[in-house]
C-alpha positions in Angstrom: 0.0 0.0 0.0 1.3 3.5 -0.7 0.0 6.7 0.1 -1.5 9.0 -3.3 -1.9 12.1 -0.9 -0.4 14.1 1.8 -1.5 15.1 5.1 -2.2 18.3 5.9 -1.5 19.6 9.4 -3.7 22.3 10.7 -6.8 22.1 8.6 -9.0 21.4 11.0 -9.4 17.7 10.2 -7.1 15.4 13.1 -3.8 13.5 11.5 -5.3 10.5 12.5 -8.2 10.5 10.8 -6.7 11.9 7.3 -4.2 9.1 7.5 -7.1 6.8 8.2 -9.5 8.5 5.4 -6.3 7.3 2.8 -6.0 3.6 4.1 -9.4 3.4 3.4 -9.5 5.1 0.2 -6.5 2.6 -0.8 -8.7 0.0 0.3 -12.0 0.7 -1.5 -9.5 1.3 -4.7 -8.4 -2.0 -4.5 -4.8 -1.6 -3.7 -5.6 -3.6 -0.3 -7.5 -7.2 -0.8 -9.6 -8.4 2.3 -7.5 -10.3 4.5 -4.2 -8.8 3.6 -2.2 -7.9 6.8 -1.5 -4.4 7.3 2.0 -2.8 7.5 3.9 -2.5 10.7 3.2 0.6 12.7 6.9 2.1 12.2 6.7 1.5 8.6 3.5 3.7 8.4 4.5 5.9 10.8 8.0 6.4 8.2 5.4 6.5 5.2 2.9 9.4 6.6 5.5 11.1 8.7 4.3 11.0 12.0 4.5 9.0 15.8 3.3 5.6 16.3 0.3 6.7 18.3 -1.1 8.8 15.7 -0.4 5.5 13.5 -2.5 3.7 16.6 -5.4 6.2 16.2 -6.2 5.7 12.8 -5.6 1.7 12.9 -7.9 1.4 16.1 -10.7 4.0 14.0 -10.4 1.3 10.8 -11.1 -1.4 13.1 -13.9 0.2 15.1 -15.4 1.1 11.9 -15.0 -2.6 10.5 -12.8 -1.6 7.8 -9.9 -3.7 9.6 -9.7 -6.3 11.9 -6.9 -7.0 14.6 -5.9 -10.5 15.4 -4.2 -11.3 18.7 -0.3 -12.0 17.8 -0.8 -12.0 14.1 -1.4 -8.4 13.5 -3.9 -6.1 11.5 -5.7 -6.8 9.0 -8.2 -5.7 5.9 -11.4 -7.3 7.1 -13.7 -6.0 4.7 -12.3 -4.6 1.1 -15.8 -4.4 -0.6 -18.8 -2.1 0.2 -22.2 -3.3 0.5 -24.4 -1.9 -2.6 -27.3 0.0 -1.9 -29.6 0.2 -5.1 -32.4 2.3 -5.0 -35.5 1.5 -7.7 -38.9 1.5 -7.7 -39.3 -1.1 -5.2 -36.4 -0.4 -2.6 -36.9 -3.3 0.2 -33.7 -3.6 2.1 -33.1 -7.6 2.8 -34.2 -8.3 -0.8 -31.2 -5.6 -2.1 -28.8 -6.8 0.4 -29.4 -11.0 0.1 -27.2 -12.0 -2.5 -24.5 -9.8 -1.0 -24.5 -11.1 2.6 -26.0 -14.1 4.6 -28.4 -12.4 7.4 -30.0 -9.2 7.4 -31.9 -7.7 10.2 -34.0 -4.6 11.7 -34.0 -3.5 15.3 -36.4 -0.9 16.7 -34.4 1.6 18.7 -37.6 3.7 19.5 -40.9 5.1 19.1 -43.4 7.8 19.7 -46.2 9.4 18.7 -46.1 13.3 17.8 -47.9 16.1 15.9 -46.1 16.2 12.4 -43.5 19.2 11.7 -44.6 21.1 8.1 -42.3 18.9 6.4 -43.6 15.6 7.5 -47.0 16.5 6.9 -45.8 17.8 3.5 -44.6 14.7 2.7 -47.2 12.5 3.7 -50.3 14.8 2.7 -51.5 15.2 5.5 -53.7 18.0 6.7 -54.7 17.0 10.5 -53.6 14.5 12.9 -50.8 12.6 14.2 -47.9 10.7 12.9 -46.0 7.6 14.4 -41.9 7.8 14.4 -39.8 4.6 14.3 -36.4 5.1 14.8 -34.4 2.2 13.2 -31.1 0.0 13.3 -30.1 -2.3 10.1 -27.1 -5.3 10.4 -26.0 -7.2 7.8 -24.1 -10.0 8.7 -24.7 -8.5 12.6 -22.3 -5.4 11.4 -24.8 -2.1 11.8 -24.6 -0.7 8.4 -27.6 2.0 8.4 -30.1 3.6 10.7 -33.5 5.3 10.1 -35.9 7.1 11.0 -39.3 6.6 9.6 -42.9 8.8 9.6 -46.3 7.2 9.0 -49.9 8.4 9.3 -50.8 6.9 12.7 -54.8 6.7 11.3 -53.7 4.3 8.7 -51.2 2.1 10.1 -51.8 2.1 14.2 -50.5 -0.7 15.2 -46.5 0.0 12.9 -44.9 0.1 16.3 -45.8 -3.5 17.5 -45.8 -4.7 13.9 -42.1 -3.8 13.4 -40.9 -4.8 16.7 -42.1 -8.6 15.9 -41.4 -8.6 12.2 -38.2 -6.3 11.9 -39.2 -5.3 8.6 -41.2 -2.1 7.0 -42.5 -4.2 4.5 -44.0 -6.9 7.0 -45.5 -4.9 8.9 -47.2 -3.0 6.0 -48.9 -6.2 5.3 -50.3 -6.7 8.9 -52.0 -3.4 8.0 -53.1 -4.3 4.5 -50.9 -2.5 2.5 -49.5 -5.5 0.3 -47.4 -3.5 -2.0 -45.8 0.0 -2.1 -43.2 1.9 -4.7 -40.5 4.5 -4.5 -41.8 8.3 -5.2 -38.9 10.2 -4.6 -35.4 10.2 -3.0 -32.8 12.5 -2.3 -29.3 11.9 -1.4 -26.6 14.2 0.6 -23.4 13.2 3.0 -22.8 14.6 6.1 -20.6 14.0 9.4 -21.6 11.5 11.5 -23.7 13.0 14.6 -23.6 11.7 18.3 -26.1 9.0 16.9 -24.5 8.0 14.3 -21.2 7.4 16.1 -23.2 5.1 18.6 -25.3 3.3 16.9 -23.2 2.7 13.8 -19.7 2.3 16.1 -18.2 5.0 13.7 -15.5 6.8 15.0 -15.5 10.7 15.1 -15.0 12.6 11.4 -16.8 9.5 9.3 -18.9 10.3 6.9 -22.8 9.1 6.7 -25.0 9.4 3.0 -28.6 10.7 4.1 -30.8 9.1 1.8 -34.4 10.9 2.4 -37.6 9.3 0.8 -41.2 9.2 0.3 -43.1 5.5 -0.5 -46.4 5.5 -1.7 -48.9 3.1 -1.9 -50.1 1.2 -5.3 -53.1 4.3 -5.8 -50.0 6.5 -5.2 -50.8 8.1 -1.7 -48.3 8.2 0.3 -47.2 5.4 3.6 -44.1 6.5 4.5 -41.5 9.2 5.1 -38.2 8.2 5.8 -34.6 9.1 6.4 -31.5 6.8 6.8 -28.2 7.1 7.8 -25.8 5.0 5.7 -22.2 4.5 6.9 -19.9 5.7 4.1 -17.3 3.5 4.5 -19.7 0.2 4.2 -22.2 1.0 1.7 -22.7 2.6 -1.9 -25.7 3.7 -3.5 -27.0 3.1 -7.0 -29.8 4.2 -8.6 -31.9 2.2 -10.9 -32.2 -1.5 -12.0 -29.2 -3.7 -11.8 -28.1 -4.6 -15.6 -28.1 -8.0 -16.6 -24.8 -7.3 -19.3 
């Protein structure tokens, strides 16, 4: 592995974590395979011009983030060279997108509520009165939290969401328990952003990561809307695409 840029000092972004963005970058180019062991500490300390410790940072950052792994008395190395793909289509339903690419998928409900909608939620679900139910939610793959969302409905049409997606983990299932058997993409739009305090925890990112904010509205087969949603995507674990997967 060799370094394509230089670090900056005093730009406002740590030593460690530019050294760490450029492993990763040289991973996700393909200049590091999974499971190739990582260079010795003094070697990149020699490469990047700077102390062990600062080498120790960004190593023990990779790792949190599951970009490496450490091995006790073998060393570090590349755990996972290959980011999860995302693709984003008329019908976007997260374990069927993710199945051929990992063994086990899985949805955990972080929390709930019930609140008046802000102008924008109502907005998006076209609503004029009433209340909406939040979800806030945590997806694994492979038990490695890759993405976390939080989700609006109409709490008239779908009352019981809360208990629904507690027992079935899924949006989808539990759109069936209320009779909505199928639903489409209307709209999404796509930004990046630092990781917040949330983000950090819930995605065991380390400080200075980068998330994608993917923000969306589903609507049901007679086009009304069911859902207003945004996730949270670790960067360094998933890409987006847009549109149907070629067969060439």
């Amino acid at each position: 592995m060799r370094s394509s840029h230089l670090i900056t000092r005093n730009s406002g972004v740590a030593v460690w974590r530019q050294i760490a963005d450029q492993i990763r970058g040289d991973i996700s180019a393909g200049k590091m395979a999974s499971g190739v062991r990582m260079p010795p500490e003094v070697e990149l300390a020699t490469r990047f011009s700077v102390n062990r410790h600062t080498i120790r940072s960004a190593i023990a950052a990779l790792t949190k983030e599951g970009v490496l792994r450490a091995e006790q008395g073998r060393g570090t190395f590349v755990a996972n060279a290959k980011k999860l793909t995302y693709r984003i289509g008329e019908r976007t339903r997260f374990s069927e997108i993710l199945s051929t690419q990992v063994r086990e998928t899985k949805g955990v409900l972080l929390g709930s509520s019930l609140e008046e909608p802000t102008a924008e939620v109502a907005s998006a679900l076209g609503m004029h009165s009433g209340m909406v139910i939040r979800i806030d939610t945590m997806h694994t793959a492979d038990n490695n939290p890759i993405s976390c969302a939080t989700s609006w409905f109409d709490a008239a049409r779908v009352p019981n969401i809360i208990e629904d997606y507690r027992a079935t983990g899924s949006v989808t299932a539990a759109f069936k328990r209320a009779g909505i058997d199928d639903y489409l993409r209307q709209s999404t739009i796509i930004g990046a952003r630092h990781a917040d305090a949330e983000d950090l925890r819930h995605l065991k990112l380390s400080p200075g990561a980068i998330v994608i904010v993917a923000t969306a509205v589903n609507v049901d087969m007679d086009g009304r809307p069911v859902e207003y949603a945004t996730t949270h995507f670790s960067a360094d674990r998933m890409e987006i695409a847009i549109g149907r997967q070629s067969s060439l």
